[in-house]
NULUM-498236 format. One record per residue (C-alpha): residue number from 1; residue in three letters; x, y, z. Coordinates in nm, 3 decimals. Each point is the difference from the previous one (the first is absolute). Example, Ala and Ser with C-alpha at 12.3 -4.5 7.8 and 13.67 -1.06 7.14 Angstrom:
{marro 1; ALA; {1.230; -0.450; 0.780}}
{marro 2; SER; {0.137; 0.344; -0.066}}
//
This chain:
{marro 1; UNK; {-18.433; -10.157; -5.071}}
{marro 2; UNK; {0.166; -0.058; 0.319}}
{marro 3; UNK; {0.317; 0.225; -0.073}}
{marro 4; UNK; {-0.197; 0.252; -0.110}}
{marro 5; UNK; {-0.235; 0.015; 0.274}}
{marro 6; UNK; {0.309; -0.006; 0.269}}
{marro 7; UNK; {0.186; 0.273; -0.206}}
{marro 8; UNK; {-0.300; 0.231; 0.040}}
{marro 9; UNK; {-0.022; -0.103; 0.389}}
{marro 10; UNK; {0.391; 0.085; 0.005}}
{marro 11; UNK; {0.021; 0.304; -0.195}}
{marro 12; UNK; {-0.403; 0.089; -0.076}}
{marro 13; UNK; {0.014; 0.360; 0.096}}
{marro 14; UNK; {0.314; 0.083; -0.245}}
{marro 15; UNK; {-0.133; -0.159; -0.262}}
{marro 16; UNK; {-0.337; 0.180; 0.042}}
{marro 17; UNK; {0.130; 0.343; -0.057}}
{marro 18; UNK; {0.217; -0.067; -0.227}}
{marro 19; UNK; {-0.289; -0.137; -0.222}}
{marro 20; UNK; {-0.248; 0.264; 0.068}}
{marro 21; UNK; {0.258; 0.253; -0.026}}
{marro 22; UNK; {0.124; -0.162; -0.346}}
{marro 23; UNK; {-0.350; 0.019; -0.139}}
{marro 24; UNK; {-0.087; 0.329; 0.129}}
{marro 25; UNK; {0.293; 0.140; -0.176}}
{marro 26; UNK; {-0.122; -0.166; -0.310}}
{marro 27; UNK; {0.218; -0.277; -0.045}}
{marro 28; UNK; {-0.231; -0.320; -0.185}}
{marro 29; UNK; {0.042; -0.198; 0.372}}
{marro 30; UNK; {-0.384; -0.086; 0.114}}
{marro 31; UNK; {-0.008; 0.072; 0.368}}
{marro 32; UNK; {-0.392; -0.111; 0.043}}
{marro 33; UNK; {0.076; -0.381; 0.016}}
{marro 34; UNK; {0.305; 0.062; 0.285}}
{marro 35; UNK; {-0.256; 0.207; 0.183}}
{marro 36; UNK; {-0.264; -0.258; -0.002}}
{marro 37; UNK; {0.280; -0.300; 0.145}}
{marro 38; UNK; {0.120; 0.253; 0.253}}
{marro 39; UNK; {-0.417; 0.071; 0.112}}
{marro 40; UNK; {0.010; -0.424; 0.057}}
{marro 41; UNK; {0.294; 0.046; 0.232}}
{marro 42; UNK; {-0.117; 0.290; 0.212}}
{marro 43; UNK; {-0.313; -0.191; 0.018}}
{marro 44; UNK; {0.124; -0.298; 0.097}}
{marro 45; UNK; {0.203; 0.167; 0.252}}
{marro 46; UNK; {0.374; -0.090; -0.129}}
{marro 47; UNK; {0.020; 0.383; -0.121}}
{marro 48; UNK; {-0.066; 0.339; 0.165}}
{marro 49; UNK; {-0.310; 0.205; -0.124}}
{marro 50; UNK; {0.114; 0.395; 0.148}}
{marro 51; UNK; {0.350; -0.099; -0.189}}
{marro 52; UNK; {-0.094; -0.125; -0.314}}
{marro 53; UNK; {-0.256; 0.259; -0.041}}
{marro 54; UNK; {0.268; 0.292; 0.101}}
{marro 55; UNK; {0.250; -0.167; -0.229}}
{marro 56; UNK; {-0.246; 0.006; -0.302}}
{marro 57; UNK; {-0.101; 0.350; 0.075}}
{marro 58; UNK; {0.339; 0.104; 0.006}}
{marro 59; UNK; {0.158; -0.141; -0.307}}
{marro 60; UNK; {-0.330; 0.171; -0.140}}
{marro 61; UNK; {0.040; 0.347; 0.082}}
{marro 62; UNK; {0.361; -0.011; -0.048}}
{marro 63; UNK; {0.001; -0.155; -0.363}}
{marro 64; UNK; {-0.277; 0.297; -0.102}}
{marro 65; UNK; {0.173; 0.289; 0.165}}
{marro 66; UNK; {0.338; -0.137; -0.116}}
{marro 67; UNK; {-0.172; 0.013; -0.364}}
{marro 68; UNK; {-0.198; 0.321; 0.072}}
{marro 69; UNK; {0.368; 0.224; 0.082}}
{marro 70; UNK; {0.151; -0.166; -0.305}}
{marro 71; UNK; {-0.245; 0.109; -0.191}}
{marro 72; UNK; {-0.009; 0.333; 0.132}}
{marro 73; UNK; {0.368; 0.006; -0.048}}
{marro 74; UNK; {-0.034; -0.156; -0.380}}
{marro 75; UNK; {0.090; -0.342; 0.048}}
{marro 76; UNK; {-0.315; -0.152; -0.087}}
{marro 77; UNK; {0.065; -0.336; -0.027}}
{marro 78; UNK; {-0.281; -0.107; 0.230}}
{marro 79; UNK; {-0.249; 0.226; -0.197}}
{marro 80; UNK; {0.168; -0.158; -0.356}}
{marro 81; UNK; {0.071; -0.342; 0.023}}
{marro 82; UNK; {-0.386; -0.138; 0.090}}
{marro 83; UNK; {-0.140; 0.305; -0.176}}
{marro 84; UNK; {0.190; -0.179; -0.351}}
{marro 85; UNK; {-0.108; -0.347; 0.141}}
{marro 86; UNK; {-0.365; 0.111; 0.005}}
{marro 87; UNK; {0.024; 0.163; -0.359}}
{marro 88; UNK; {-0.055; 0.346; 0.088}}
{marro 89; UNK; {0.182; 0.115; -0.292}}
{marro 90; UNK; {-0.360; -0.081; -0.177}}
{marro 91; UNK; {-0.213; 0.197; 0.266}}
{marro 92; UNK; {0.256; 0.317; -0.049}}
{marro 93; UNK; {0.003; 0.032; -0.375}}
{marro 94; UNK; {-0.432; -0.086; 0.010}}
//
């Protein structure tokens, strides 16, 4: 618990886009729970709040409009991949 806890002091803001940009792109990685440990450490003061909130928001926005021009473009990979996951095969052919 210790090495965990000092890896997300040392490198907390990298690994808290990558996550939320990994799940906003649709990838099976649950960002919620990173979220939640990196709330403790900006309220206890060992992480920044404006930072980890502009890091968050940015991974965001970038993930969905990187996923919104491939899908204008036809690479929908964003679109398929959690679309098959949920089983929306079954909602098309209803």
């Amino acid at each position: 618990m210790n090495e965990s806890l000092q890896f997300l002091l040392k490198h907390g803001y990298t690994v808290l886009f990558l996550a939320v940009f990994a799940e906003q792109v649709g990838l099976p990685i649950p960002a919620v729970p990173l979220l939640l440990a990196m709330g403790v450490l900006v309220g206890g003061g060992q992480l920044d709040l404006v930072p980890a909130f502009l890091i968050a928001l940015t991974a965001s926005l970038l993930s969905d409009t990187i996923c919104m021009a491939g899908g204008l473009w036809g690479a929908g990979f964003c679109v398929q991949q959690p679309a098959r996951a949920r089983g929306a095969a079954r909602l098309a052919a209803w």
